[in-house]
C-alpha positions as CSV (number, residue, x, y, z in Angstrom):
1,X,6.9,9.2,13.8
2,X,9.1,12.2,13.7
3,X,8.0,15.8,12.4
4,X,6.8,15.2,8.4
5,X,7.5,18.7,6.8
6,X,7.0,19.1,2.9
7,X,9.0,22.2,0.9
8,X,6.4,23.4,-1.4
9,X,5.8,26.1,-3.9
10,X,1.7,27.2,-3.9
11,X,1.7,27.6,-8.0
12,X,3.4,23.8,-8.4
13,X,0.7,21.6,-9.7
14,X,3.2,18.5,-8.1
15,X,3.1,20.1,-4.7
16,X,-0.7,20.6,-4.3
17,X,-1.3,16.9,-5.3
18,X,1.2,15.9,-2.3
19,X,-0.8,17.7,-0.2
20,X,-3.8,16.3,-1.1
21,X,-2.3,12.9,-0.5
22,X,-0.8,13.8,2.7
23,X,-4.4,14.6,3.9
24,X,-5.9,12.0,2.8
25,X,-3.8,10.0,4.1
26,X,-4.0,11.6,7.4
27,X,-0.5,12.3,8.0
28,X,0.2,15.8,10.5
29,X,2.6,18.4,8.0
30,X,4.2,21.1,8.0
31,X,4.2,22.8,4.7
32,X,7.1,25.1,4.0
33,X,7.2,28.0,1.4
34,X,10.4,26.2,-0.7
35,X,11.4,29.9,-1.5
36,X,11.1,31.7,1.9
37,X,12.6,28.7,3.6
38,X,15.2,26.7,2.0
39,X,15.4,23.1,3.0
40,X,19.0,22.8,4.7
41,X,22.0,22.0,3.3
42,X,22.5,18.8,5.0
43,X,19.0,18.0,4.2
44,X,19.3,18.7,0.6
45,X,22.5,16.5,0.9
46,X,20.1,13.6,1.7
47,X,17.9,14.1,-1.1
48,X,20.4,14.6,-3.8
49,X,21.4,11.2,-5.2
50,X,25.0,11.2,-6.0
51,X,24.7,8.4,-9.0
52,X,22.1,11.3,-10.5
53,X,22.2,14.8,-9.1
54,X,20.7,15.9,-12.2
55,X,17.5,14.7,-11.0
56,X,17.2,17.1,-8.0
57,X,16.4,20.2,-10.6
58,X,13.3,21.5,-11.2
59,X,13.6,21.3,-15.0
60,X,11.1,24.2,-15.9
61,X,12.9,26.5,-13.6
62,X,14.2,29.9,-15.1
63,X,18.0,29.2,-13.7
64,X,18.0,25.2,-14.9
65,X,18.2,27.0,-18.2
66,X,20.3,29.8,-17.5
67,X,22.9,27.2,-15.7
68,X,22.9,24.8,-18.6
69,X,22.1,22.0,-16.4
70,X,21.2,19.9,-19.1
71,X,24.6,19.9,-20.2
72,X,26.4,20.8,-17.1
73,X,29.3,18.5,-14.8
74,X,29.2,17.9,-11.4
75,X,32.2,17.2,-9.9
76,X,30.4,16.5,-6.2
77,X,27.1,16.3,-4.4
78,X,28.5,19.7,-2.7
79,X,28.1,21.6,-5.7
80,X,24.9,20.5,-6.6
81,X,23.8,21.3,-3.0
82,X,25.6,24.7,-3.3
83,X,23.8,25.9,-6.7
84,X,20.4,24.6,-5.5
85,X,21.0,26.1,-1.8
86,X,21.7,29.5,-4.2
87,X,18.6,28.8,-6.3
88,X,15.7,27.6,-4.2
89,X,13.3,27.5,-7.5
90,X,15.9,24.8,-8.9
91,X,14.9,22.9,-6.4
92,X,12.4,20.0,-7.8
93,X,9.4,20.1,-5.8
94,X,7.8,18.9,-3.7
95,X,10.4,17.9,-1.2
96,X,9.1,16.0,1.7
97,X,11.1,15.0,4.8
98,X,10.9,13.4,7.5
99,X,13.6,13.1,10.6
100,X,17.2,13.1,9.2
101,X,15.5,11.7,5.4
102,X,14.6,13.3,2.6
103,X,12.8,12.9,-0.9
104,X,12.3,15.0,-4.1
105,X,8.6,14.9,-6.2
106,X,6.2,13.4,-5.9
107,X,4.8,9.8,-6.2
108,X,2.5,8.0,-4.0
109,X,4.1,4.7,-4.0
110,X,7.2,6.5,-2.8
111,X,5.8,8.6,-0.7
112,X,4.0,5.7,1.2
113,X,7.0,3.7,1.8
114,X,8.9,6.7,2.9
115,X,6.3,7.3,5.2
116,X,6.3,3.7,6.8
């Protein structure tokens, strides 16, 4: 299995509880300060669904507001992956890669299969 690293932020309530699972579970991390360390731009590319890039915001972040995400167009993936390279915090958390793959939050069922 390649290098597992998860993009965290130590106040998010999501993010602690991925850890926790990842431990149980056993599986070796890496656990990356979201806002010291961005996750790449051709990593966030992967996580960002184009059908939905909404749904790569942290909602309760100070800039999703100041952006007007809510109501907001996106032309491209790019620009979603620009604004959230820009803001880190937008970023929603916990983001938890793997290889050249990517996902954003946190559920276990997910989080087993992508770790399969």
């Amino acid at each position: 299995m390649s290098a597992v690293k998860l993009y965290i932020k130590s106040s998010c309530k999501s993010c602690m509880k991925a850890v926790g699972y990842l431990e149980k579970k056993g599986v070796n991390f890496e656990a990356v300060d979201i806002l010291k360390s961005p996750p790449a731009k051709k990593l966030l590319e992967k996580a960002v669904d184009a059908q939905e890039p909404k749904n790569a915001f942290n909602t309760r972040a100070k800039g999703y507001k100041e952006h007007d995400i809510a109501n907001a167009s996106f032309k491209t993936k790019k620009e979603v992956v620009d604004l959230l390279r820009a803001n880190p915090d937008m970023i929603r958390r916990p983001l938890l890669a793997r290889g050249e793959k990517a996902i954003l939050g946190f559920d276990e069922a997910d989080y087993a299969t992508f770790l399969r």
